[in-house]
C-alpha positions in Angstrom: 136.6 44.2 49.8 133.1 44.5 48.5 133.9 41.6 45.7 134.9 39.7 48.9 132.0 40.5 50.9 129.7 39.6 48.3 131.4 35.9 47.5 131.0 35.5 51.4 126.9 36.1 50.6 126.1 34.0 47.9 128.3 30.8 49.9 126.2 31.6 53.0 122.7 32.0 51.0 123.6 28.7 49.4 124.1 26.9 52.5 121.2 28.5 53.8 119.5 27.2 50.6 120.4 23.6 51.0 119.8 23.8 54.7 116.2 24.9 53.9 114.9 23.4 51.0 113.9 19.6 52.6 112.0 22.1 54.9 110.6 23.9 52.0 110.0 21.1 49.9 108.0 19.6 53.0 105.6 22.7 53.0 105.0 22.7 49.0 104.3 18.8 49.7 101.7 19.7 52.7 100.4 22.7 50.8 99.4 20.6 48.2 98.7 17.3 49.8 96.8 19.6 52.2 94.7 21.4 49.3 93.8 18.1 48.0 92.2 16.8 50.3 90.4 20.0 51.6 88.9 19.2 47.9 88.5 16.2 48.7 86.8 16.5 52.1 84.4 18.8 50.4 83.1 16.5 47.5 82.9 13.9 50.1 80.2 15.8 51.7 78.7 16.5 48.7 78.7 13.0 47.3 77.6 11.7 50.9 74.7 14.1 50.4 73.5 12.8 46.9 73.6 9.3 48.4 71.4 10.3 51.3 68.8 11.7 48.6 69.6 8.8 46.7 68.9 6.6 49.1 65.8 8.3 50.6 64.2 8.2 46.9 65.0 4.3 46.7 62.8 3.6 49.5 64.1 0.1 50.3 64.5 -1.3 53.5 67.6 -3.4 52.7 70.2 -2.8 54.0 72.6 -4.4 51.4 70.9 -2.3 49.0 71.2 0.8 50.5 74.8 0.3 50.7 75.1 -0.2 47.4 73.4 2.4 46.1 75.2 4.9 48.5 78.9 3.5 47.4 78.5 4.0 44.0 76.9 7.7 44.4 79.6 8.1 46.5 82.5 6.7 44.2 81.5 8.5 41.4 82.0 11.4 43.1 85.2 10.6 44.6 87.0 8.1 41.8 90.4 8.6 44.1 88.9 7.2 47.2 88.7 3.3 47.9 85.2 3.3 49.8 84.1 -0.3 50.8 80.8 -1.6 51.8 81.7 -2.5 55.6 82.5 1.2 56.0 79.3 2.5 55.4 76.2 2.7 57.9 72.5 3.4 56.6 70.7 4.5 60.0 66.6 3.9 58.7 64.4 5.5 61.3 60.8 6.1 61.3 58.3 9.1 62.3 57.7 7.2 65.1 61.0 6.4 66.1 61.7 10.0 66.1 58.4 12.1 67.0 56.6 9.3 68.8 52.8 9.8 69.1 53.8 13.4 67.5 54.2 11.3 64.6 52.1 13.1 61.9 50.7 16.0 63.7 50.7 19.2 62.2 53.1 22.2 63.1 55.1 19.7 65.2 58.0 19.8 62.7 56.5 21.1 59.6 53.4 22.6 58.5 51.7 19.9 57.2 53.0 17.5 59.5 53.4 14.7 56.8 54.4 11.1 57.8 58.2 10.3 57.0 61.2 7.7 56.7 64.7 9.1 57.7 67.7 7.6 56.0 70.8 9.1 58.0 74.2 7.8 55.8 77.9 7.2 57.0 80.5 6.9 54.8 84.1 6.6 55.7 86.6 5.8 52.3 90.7 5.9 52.5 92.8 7.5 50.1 96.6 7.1 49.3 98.7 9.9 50.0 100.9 11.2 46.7 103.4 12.4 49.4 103.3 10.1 52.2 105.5 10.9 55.2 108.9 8.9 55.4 112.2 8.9 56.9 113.5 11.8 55.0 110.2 14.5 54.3 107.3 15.3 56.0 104.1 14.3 54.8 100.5 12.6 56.0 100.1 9.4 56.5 100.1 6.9 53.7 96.2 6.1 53.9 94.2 8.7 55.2 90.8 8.2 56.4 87.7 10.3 56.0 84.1 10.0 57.1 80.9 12.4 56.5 77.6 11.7 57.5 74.2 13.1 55.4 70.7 13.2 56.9 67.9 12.7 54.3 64.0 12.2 55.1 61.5 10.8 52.5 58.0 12.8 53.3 55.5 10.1 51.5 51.8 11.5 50.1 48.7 10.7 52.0 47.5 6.8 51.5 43.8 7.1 50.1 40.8 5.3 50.7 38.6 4.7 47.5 35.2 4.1 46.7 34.3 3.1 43.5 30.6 4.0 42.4 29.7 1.1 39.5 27.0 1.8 37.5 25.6 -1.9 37.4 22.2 -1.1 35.5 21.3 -3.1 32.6 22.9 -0.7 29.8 26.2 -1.8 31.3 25.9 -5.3 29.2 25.6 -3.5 26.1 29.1 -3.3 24.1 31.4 -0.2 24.3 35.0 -0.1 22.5 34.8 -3.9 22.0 33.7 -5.4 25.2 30.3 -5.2 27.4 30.8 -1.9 29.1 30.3 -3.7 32.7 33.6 -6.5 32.0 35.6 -3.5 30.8 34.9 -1.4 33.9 35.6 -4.2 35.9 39.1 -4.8 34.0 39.8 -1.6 35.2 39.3 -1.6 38.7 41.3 -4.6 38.9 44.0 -2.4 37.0 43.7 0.5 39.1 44.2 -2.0 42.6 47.1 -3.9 40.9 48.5 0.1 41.1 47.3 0.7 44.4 48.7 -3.1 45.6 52.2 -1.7 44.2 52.2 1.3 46.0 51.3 -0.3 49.3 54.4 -2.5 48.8 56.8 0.9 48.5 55.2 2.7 51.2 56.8 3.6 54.2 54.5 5.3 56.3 53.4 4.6 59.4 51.5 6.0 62.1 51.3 5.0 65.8 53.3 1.7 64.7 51.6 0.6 62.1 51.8 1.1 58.4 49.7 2.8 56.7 47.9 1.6 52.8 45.9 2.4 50.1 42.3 1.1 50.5 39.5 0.3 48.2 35.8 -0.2 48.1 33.0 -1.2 45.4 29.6 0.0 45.5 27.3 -1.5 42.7 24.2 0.1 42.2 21.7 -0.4 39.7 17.9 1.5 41.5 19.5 0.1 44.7 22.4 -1.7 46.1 22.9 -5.0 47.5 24.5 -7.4 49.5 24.9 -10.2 46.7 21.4 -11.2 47.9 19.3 -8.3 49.3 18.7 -5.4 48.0 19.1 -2.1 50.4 18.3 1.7 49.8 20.3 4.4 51.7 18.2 7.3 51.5 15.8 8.1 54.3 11.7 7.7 54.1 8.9 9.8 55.1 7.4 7.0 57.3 8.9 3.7 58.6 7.0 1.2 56.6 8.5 -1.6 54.9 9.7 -1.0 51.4 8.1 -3.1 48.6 10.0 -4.4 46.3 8.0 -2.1 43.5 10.1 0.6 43.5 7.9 2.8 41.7 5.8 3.0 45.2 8.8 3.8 47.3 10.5 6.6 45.3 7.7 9.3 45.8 7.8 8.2 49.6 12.1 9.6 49.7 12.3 12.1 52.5 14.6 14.9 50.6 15.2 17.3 53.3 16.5 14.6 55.9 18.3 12.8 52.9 20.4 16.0 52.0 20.6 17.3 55.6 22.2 14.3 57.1 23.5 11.9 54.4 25.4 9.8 56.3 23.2 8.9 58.9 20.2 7.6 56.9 20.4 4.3 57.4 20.1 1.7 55.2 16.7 -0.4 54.6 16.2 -4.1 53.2 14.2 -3.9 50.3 11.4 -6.8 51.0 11.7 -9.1 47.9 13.8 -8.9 44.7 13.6 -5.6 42.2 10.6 -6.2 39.8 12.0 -6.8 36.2 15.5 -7.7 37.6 16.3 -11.4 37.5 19.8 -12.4 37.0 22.2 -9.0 38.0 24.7 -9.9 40.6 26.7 -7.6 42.6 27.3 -6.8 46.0 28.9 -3.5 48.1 32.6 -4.3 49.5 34.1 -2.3 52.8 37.5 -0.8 52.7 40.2 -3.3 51.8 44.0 -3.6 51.0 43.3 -7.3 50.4 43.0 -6.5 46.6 43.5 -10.1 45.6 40.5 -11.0 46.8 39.2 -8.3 45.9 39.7 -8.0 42.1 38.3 -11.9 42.3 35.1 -11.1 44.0 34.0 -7.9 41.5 35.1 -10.4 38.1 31.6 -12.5 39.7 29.3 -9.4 39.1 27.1 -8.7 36.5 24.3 -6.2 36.0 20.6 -5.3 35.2 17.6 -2.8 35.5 17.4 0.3 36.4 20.0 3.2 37.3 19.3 5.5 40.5 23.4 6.8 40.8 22.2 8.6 44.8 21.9 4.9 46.5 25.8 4.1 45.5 27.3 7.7 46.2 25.5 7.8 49.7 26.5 4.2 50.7 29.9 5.1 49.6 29.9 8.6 51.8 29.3 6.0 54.4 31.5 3.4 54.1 33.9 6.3 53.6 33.4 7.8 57.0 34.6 4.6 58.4 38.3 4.9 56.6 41.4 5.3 58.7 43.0 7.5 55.3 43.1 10.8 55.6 41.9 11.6 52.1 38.8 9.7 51.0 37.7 9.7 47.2 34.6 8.4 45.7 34.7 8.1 42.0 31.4 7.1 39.9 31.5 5.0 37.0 28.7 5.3 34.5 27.4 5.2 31.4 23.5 7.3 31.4 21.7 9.0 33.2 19.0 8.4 36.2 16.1 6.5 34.9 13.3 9.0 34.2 10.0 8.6 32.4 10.9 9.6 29.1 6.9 10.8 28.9 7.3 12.7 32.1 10.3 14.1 33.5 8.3 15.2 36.5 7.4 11.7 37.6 8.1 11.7 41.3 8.1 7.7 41.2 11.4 7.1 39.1 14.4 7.8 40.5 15.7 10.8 38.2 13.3 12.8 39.8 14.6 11.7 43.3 18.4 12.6 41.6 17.2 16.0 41.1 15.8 17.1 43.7 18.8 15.5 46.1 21.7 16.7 43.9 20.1 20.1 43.1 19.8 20.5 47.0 22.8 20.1 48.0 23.6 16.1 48.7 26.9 16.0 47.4 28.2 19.0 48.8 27.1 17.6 52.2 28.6 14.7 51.8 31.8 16.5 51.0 31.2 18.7 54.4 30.4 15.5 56.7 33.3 13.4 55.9 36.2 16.5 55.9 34.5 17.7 59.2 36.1 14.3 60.4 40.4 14.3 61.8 41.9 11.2 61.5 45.0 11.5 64.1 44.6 15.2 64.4 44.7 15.9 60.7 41.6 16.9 58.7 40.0 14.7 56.3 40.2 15.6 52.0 37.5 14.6 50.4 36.3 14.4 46.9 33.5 12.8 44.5 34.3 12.5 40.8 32.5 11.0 37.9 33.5 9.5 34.9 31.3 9.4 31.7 31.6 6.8 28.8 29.9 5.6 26.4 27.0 8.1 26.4 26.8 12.2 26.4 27.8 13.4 29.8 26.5 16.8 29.4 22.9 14.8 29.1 23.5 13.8 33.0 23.4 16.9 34.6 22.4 16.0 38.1 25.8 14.1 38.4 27.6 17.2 37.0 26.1 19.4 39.9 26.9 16.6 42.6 30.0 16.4 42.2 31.1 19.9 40.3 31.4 20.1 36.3 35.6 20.5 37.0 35.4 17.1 38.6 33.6 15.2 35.5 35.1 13.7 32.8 34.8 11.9 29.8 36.4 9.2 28.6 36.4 7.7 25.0 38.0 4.9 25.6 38.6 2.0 28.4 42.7 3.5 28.8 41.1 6.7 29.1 39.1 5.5 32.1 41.9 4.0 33.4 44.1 7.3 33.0 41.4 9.4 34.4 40.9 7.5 37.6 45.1 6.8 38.4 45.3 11.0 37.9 42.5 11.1 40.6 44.3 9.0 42.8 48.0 9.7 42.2 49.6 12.7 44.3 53.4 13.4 44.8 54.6 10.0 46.1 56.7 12.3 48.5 59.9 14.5 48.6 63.2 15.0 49.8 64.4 16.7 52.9 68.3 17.2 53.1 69.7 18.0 56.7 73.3 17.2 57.8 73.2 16.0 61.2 73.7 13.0 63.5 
């Protein structure tokens, strides 16, 4: 009875078998099918991620491009999926577009309130099923679609506005590291702006609608500095009289006190006549420009002679300065000596390395410094700095420059690349970083 019972079992647990098993088979196919593309779905948004960053970092603003570069961030990630161009969509957007006239004010939505580009990618790819659904056994479909979106913003450093403080005294024609010092300096700037000229192509930013760039200026000084035909001084005088173009008779007449109190608001006074003993220097002071072509082929016409009184550039520079739209403002002096002095008399109040000491040692620079970050630009406080580079002569024999501008902002350099190096590490910061948000 039991043997009989039991035979009657295993028949119906068979048929129940064979009744089941397209039913079971169906579930192992989803399970897995299922699993897979849970994977799948999740490197998707990881690989949609990387090719938001990606694309952020590229900084382009074509489109085609973009695309590219987010596919194949993308594919790599997901070598089943068959991801074509037309299903991808690089949404750019500015600060502006998104903050409006927010746009770059602090606390608003970060600290620092740092100008941005937004790159928001779409990616949709199919993928063949390994089980696709048919007539006989469930399944999904035989292409599947997925799409993910990744949010990435490219935060960009502040643009810069730079003044460039040329020694253009007559020691500047002597050769240094197989050039005259003067035609190597000038090699450089035009170096440095051919940088600067690059960046301004990458940039991004903007503020208010408009973009914002790198600027430069050049202020050549040798005892004064000039407009390519007058000389000027830009400290202020004890009385209003004309200044003589002996300017051993106008030194001893500086008003120290109102030159280091307000630096930027001395003025700036037409010397009456060429410099005594300087007959063939040409140079001339250039405003704040992104024009740099022109630029680098106006300062490959200077050359230099006479004296040295370093005070005249770095004030009309502090000046020319306060008129910048960038938010950080560097001036960076270029020279080779010292102030002239009267190597008889370092006391004599009618050269100008007496007038150096007495302004640096009471507080010109730091002034300076104090006037132009007391400025905002768009709500944001100015940064502002004053380097100096030394070549071709002892620095530590200049020490009024070391305590205008700080002894841990002058350097030495050995060599024209050195220069060069220097003054790109003074005006390079982070070019920007990566934010990462998934949203639309």
């Amino acid at each position: 009875m039991k043997i009989q019972q039991m035979k009657k079992q295993k028949g119906v647990a068979a048929i129940i078998f064979v009744v089941l098993f397209p039913t079971f088979f169906a579930l192992f196919v989803l399970g897995v099918e299922a699993t897979r593309y849970l994977q799948a779905h999740a490197r998707f948004g990881d690989a949609v991620e990387m090719a938001s960053l990606a694309v952020a970092a590229n900084a382009s603003t074509q489109d085609s491009e973009n695309k590219q570069l987010a596919k194949d961030y993308a594919q790599a990630y997901l070598p089943d999926g068959n991801i074509d161009l037309s299903k991808i969509r690089i949404i750019r957007k500015s600060c502006d577009d998104i903050y409006g006239e927010q746009c770059g004010q602090p606390d608003v939505y970060d600290e620092e309130g740092l100008v941005f580009t937004q790159y928001n990618v779409v990616v949709k790819s199919d993928f063949t099923s390994w089980y696709p659904e048919d007539d006989f056994a469930y399944g999904f479909d035989e292409k599947v679609t997925m799409g993910t979106n990744a949010v990435s913003r490219k935060y960009q450093g502040f643009t810069i506005d730079v003044a460039f403080v040329a020694d253009f005294s007559g020691s500047m024609k002597d050769s240094w590291n197989g050039q005259t010092k003067y035609r190597g300096v000038i090699n450089v700037i035009e170096d440095i702006t051919e940088k600067l000229e690059s960046f301004n192509e990458s940039t991004e930013q903007e503020l208010n609608g408009e973009r914002l760039l790198n600027r430069t200026a050049f202020i050549g000084y040798n005892l004064y500095t000039s407009n390519g035909s007058s000389y000027f001084s830009n400290v202020s005088y004890t009385s209003n009289a004309s200044l003589s173009r002996e300017w051993w008779t106008n030194t001893p007449r500086i008003d120290f006190a109102s030159t280091i109190a307000n630096p930027l608001n001395t003025g700036s006074k037409r010397i009456n006549g060429r410099v005594s003993g300087d007959n063939n220097s040409y140079f001339q002071t250039i405003d704040l420009t992104d024009d740099f072509p022109n630029f680098r082929s106006t300062i490959n016409q200077f050359t230099p002679n006479h004296g040295t009184a370093s005070y005249e550039g770095i004030i009309a520079a502090a000046k020319i300065l306060e008129q910048g739209q960038n938010v950080r403002k560097l001036i960076i002096v270029l020279s080779d000596g010292e102030d002239s002095v009267n190597s008889e008399n370092p006391n004599d109040n009618s050269f100008p390395g007496y007038a150096a000491t007495q302004l640096y040692n009471g507080g010109l620079c730091s002034n300076i410094i104090t006037d132009l970050e007391a400025l905002e630009i768009d709500g944001r406080s100015v940064e502002a700095k004053i380097a100096v580079i030394g070549f071709g002569y002892d620095i530590s024999a200049n020490p009024g420059l070391q305590t205008c501008a700080g002894a841990e902002n002058v350097q030495s350099a050995n060599s024209y690349q050195e220069i060069y190096d220097n003054i790109l590490e003074l005006i390079s910061e982070e070019v920007g970083h990566l934010y990462y948000r998934n949203y639309e």
